[in-house]
C-alpha positions, 0 to 999 in steps of 0.5 A: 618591649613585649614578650609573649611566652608560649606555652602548649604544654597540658600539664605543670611540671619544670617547664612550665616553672620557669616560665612563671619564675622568669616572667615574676622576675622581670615583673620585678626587677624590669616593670619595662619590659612586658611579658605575657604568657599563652597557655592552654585554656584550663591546664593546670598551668593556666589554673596556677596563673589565674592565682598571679599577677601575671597576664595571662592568654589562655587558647584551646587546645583539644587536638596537637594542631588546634586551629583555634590555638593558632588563630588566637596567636596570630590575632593577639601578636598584631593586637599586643604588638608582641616584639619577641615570641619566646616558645618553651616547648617543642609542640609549641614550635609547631603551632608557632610556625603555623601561625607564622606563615598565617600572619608573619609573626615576630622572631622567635626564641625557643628554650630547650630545656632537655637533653633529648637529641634532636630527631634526624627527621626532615619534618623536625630538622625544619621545625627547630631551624625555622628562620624565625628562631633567632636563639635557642637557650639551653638549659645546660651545656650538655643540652647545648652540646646535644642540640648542636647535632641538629641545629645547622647555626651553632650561634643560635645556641646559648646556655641560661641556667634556669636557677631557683627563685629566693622571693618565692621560698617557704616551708610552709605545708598544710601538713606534715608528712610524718604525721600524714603517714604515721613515720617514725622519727627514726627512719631517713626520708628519703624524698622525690619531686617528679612528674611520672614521665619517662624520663625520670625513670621511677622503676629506678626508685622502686628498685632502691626500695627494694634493694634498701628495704627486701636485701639489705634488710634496712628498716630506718628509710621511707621513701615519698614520691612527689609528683602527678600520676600518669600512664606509668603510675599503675604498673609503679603501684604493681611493682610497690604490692608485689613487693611489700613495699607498700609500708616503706614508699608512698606516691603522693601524686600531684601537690601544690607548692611541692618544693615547700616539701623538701626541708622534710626530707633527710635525702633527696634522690633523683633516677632520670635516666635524661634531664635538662636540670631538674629544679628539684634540685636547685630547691633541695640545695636552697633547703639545704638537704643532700643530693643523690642522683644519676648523672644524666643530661646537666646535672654534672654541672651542678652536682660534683660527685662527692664535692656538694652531693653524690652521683651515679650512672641512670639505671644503677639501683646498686650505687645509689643504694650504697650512696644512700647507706654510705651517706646516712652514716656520714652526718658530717659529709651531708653538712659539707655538701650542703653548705658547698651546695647552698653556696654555689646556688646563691653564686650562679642558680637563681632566677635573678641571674636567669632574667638577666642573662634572659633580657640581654638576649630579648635586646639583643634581637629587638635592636639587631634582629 
């Protein structure tokens, strides 16, 4: 089998994470099965790949619908006798349909990794019930639940759970962040990994400085925020100036090998007000650091309140403040959801469960269609 995973996406991010943990995977464990990843040209998705042994097709993409995009699909899915096309983000289901009704390309599979619903718009309802998508594999049961609202065949909907890859684990770091910010050993790191996107709605974690450092007067925390800087970025920087936070937080913008980060921190904390999983949070429960985080999209399947981590509803700063405070006192509650956590990632989150449950469904379609 050959399996082309397409990718539109222009930056790095969770996504884009999986695709790689997926394909190494099978490299590994199924040298049989070939996969080949199309990217954008010059992303700093297709710089990381460069770094790898993964084979790699990069396309251009200066405009959404870049001819030059959907040519090259079709050209290498005759040449490479792709069997499957296994698309990973919406804008890649677009060029993907051009490019089918150009050269009749192979079935396709599409893995939604977000809770966003499904749009009630026609152009959209026919973009993700396109014939060619055999399955949809969804990140979460949540995010299958919502899909099912806009997808006519409920049989098409599967849910794989991403996980974290054990073979690519360190704490290797070109410095540390204590030193590199001049942070008393005294103070909690409550930590971050996101990307400065809507969805994870970072005035939520300006706000829980607020409320920890300016009315609950507490000086024993520092928050880092890992993540690359977007549109969003300056007005978060605003808000940080306007109040005296700047002492308190740090956005440390885009950083290779982020998670190698996270044994850094004394807690990490996530505000989406929408998710699929993030994988911040399977790497945090690998490194064994508690977890506080909204109760978004599936994020409830992994994290049980007050079982291996802490909840709160999306755009609740007063909560997840208290969680912090109520935490920080509890050395031996972080132990218990630490252990409860690492253990529950080693029984069901690694991408080696992932390929698996991945392969059987590229076998199901390469023998019945």
């Amino acid at each position: 089998m050959h399996i082309l995973h397409l990718s539109a996406v222009t930056n790095w991010g969770g996504g884009e994470n999986h695709i790689e943990n997926l394909c190494s995977e099978l490299a590994s464990t199924h040298p049989e099965v070939k996969n080949t990843i199309f990217c954008v040209n010059n992303s700093p998705f297709h710089e990381r790949l460069k770094k790898t042994d993964l084979p790699v097709i990069p396309a251009p993409l200066r405009i959404k619908i870049d001819p030059g995009y959907v040519f090259k699909l079709g050209r290498v899915c005759k040449k490479e006798k792709i069997d499957i096309i296994h698309i990973h983000d919406p804008s890649a289901i677009q060029l993907a349909i051009i490019a089918d009704k150009l050269y009749n390309l192979p079935p396709f599979i599409f893995s939604k990794k977000t809770s966003f619903p499904i749009k009630q718009r026609k152009k959209t309802l026919y973009k993700y019930n396109y014939p060619k998508i055999k399955k949809i594999l969804c990140v979460s049961e949540e995010t299958k639940r919502i899909a099912e609202k806009g997808i006519r065949d409920h049989d098409k909907l599967i849910t794989i759970y991403h996980g974290t890859n054990l073979k690519t684990k360190s704490a290797e770091t070109p410095f540390k962040i204590r030193d590199k910010y001049n942070i008393s050993d005294n103070k909690i790191i409550i930590g971050n990994i996101a990307n400065h996107i809507r969805a994870k709605h970072l005035d939520t974690w300006v706000d829980i400085g607020d409320q920890i450092v300016n009315k609950e007067k507490r000086n024993d925390f520092f928050f880092v925020q890992i993540g690359t800087f977007t549109e969003r970025t300056e007005a978060l920087l605003t808000r940080i100036k306007e109040l005296n936070l700047e002492n308190h937080m740090i956005f440390m913008g885009y950083t290779p090998n982020a998670s190698n980060f996270i044994p850094q921190f004394g807690m990490s904390l996530i505000t989406s007000q929408s998710e699929g999983i993030p994988q911040f949070i399977y790497e945090s429960m690998y490194h064994k650091v508690p977890v506080i985080s909204t109760n978004v999209g599936g994020i409830p399947e992994i994290i049980e309140h007050d079982v291996n981590g802490l909840l709160a509803p999306m755009h609740d700063p007063e909560t997840l403040t208290k969680h912090i405070l109520h935490l920080a006192k509890k050395p031996d509650t972080q132990k218990n959801f630490v252990e409860r956590g690492y253990t529950k990632l080693m029984e069901k989150y690694t991408t080696s469960n992932m390929a698996e449950q991945t392969l059987n469904v590229y076998k199901n379609i390469a023998n019945h269609g």
